[in-house]
C-alpha positions as CSV (number, residue, x, y, z in Angstrom):
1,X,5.1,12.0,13.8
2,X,3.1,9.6,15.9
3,X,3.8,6.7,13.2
4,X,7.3,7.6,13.4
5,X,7.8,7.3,17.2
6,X,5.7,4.2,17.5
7,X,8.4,2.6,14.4
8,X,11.2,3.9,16.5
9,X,10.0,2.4,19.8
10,X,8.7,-1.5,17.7
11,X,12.4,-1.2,16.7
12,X,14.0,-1.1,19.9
13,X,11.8,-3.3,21.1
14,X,13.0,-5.6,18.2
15,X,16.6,-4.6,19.4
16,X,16.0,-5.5,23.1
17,X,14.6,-9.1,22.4
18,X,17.7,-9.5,19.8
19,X,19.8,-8.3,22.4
20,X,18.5,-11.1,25.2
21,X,18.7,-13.8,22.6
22,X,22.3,-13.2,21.9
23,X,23.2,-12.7,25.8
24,X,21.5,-16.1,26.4
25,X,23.3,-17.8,23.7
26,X,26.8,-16.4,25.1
27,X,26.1,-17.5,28.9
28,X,24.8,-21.4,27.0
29,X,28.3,-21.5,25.4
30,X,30.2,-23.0,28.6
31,X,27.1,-25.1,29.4
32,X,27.1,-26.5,26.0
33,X,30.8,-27.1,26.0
34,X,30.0,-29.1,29.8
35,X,27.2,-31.1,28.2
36,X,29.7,-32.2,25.2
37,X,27.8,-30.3,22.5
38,X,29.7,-28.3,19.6
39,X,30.3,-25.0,19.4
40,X,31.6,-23.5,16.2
41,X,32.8,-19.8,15.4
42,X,32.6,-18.8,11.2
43,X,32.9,-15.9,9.5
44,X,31.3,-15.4,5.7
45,X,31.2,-12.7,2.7
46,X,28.3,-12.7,0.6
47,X,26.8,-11.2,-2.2
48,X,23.3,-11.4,-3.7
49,X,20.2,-9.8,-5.2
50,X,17.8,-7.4,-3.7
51,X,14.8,-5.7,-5.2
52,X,11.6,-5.0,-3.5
53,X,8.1,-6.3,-3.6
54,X,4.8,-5.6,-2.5
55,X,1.5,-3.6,-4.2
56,X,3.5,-1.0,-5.0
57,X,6.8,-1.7,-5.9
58,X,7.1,-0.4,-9.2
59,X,8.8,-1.8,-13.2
60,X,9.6,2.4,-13.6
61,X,9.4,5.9,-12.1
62,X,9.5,9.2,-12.8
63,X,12.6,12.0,-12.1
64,X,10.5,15.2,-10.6
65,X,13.2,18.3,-11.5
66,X,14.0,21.1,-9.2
67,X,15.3,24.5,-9.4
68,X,18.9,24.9,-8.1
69,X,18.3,25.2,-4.9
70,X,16.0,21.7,-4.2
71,X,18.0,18.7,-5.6
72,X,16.1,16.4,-7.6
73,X,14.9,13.2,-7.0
74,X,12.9,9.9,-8.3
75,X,9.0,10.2,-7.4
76,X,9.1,6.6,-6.4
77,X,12.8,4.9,-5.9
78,X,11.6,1.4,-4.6
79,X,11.7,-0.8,-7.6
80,X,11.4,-4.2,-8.7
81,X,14.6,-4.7,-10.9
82,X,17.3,-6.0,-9.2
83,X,20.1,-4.7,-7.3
84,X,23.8,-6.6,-6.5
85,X,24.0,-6.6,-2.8
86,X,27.1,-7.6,-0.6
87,X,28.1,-7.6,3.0
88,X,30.1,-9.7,5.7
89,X,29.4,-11.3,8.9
90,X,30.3,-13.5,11.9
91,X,28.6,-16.3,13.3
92,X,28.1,-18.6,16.5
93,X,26.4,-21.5,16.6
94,X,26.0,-24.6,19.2
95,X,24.7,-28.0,17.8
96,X,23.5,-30.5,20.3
97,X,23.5,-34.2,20.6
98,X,20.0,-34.7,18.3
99,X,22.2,-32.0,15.2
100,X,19.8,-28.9,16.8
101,X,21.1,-25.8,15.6
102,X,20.5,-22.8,16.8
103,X,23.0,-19.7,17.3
104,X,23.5,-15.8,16.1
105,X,25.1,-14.3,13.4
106,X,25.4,-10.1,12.6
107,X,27.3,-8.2,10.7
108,X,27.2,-4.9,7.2
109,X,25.7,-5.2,4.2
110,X,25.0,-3.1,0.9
111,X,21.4,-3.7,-0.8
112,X,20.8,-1.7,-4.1
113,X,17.8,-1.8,-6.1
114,X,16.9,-0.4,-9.7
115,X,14.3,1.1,-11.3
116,X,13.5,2.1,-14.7
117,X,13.0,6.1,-15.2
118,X,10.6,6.9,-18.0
119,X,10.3,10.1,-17.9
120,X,10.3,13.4,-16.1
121,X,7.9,15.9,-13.8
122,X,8.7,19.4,-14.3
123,X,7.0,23.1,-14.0
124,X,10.1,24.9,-15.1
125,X,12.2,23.3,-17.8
126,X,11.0,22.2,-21.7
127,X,12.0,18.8,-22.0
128,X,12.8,17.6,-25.6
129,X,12.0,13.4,-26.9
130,X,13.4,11.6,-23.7
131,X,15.4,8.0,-24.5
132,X,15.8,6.7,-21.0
133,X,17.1,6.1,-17.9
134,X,17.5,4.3,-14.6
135,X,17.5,5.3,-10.1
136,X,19.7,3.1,-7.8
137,X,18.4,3.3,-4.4
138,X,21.1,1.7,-2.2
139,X,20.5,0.7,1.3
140,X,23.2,0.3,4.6
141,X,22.5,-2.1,7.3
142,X,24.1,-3.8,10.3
143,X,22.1,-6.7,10.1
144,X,21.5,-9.3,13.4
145,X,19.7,-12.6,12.8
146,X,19.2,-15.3,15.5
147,X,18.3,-18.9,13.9
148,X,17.8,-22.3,14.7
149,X,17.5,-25.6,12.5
150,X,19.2,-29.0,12.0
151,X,22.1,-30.4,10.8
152,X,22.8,-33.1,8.5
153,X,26.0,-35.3,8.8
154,X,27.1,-37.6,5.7
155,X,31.3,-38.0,6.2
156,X,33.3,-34.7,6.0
157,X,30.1,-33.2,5.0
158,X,27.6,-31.2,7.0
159,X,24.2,-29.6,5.9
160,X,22.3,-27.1,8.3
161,X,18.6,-25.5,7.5
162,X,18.0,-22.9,9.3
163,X,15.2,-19.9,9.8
164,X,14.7,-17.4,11.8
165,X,13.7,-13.3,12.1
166,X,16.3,-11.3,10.6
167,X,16.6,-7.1,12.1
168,X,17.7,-4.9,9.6
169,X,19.3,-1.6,11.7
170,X,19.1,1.2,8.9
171,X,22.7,3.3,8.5
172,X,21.4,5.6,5.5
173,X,19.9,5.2,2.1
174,X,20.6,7.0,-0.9
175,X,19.4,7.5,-4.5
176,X,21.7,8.3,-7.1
177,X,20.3,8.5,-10.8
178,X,19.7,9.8,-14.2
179,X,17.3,10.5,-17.4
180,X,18.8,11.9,-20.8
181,X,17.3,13.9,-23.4
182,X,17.4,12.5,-27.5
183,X,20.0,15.4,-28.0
184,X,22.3,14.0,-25.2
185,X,21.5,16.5,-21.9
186,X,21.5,14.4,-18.8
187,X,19.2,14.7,-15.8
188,X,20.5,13.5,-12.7
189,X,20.1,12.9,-8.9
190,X,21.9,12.1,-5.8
191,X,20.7,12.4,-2.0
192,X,19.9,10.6,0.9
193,X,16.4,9.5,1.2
194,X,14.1,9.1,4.3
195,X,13.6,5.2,5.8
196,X,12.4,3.4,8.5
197,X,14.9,3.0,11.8
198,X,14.9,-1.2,11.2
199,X,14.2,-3.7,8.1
200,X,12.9,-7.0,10.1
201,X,12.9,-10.0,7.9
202,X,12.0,-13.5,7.9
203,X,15.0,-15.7,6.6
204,X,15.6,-19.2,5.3
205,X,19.1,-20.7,4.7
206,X,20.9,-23.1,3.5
207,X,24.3,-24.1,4.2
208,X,26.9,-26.7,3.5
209,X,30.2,-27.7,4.3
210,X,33.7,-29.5,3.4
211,X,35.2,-29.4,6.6
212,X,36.1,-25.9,7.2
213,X,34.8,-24.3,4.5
214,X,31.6,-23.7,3.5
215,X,28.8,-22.1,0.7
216,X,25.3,-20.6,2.0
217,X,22.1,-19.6,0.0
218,X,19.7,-17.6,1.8
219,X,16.3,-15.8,1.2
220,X,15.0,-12.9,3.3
221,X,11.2,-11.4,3.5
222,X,11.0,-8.1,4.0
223,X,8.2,-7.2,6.6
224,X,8.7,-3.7,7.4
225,X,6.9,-1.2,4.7
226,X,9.2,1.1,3.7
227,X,6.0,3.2,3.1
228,X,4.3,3.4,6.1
229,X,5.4,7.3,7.1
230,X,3.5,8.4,4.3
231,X,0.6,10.1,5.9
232,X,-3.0,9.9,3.7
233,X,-1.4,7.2,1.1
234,X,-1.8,3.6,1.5
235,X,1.6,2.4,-0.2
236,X,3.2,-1.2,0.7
237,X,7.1,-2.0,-0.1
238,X,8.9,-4.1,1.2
239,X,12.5,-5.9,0.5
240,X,13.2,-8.9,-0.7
241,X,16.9,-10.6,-0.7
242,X,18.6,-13.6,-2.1
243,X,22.1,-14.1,-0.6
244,X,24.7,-16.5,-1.3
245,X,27.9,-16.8,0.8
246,X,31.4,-18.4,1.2
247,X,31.6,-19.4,5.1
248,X,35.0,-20.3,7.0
249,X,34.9,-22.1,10.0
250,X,37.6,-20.8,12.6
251,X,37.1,-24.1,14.8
């Protein structure tokens, strides 16, 4: 309980500095616009991979069975196989004079991961030859990164790096899986599963454009364990995300 309320109060912390960031670039906007620097306004869609890493992300799992009245679930849903991801966002940015960028972008996205299930755990059922199956653990966020970087310039085409910490505010997460028998019985699950309050990421990215429109690769570094709750076991998982994006610039 004590590891739980010192996660909840590092993640509004987290929220509080992310909130002062994006204040201070909203009250620069006018001063930048004075001073002759650009300001530019983009939305983007993505989609990706997502998987998680760390010592104990795992290649498979197990599905520990219930009675009717527990549901069941996957022993250990964070795995290394990975997951299609999507989401959407909006972005500010102001580049000055010397092609600084730095700005704020937030907005939803959907990361699933997979894991291979190779067999079961069970106290009440006899299990015949199992042949397989596979957990989906899929992950909601409103994510809000600020960045900074530089911009090259060659004609009508532009190229910004940028990094910066990424927060990760969990919505829900939820497993939804299955294991079948050789004679054909399947074995499933679906429920919500516990998670920390905020992902926080460090994120690279990568993004051109022609003109208005734009394309964006992106890495993110989980640094939040999505472990740590679990009192007298010393597990570490954390996510990892590629993204790539189509931006449009509405200025």
């Amino acid at each position: 309980m004590k590891l739980l309320l010192k996660n909840i109060n590092q993640s509004f912390r987290l929220l509080v500095c992310g909130s002062e960031y994006l204040l201070l670039i909203v009250l620069l906007l006018p001063a930048s616009t004075a001073l002759g620097q650009q300001i530019e306004y983009s939305g983007q869609i993505n989609s990706g991979l997502s998987w998680f890493g760390g010592r104990s992300a795992a290649n498979s799992s197990k599905i520990v069975l219930n009675d009717i009245n527990v549901p069941n679930y996957t022993n250990h849903p964070y795995g290394k196989k990975p997951g299609i991801s999507y989401g959407a966002l909006v972005q500010a940015q102001i580049i000055t004079n010397h092609k600084i960028v730095f700005g704020v972008q937030t907005g939803y996205e959907v990361l699933k991961s997979k894991i291979d299930i190779d067999g079961f755990f069970s106290s009440n059922y006899r299990l015949s030859t199992f042949t397989g199956g596979e957990t989906v653990l899929r992950n909601n966020f409103i994510n809000f990164q600020p960045f900074f970087g530089y911009r090259v310039k060659q004609n009508n085409w532009t190229l910004d790096i940028t990094a910066g910490p990424e927060f990760g505010l969990f919505l829900k997460s939820h497993e939804k899986g299955f294991a079948t028998e050789a004679g054909g019985y399947k074995y499933t699950t679906d429920l919500k599963r516990t998670h920390p309050v905020m992902d926080w990421r460090a994120c690279l990215n990568a993004t051109a454009y022609y003109r208005k429109i734009g394309v964006s690769l992106g890495y993110a570094h989980g640094l939040s364990n999505y472990q740590a709750n679990l009192e007298g076991a010393d597990y570490e998982t954390y996510s990892r995300i590629t993204r790539f994006g189509i931006i449009y610039r509405f200025n």
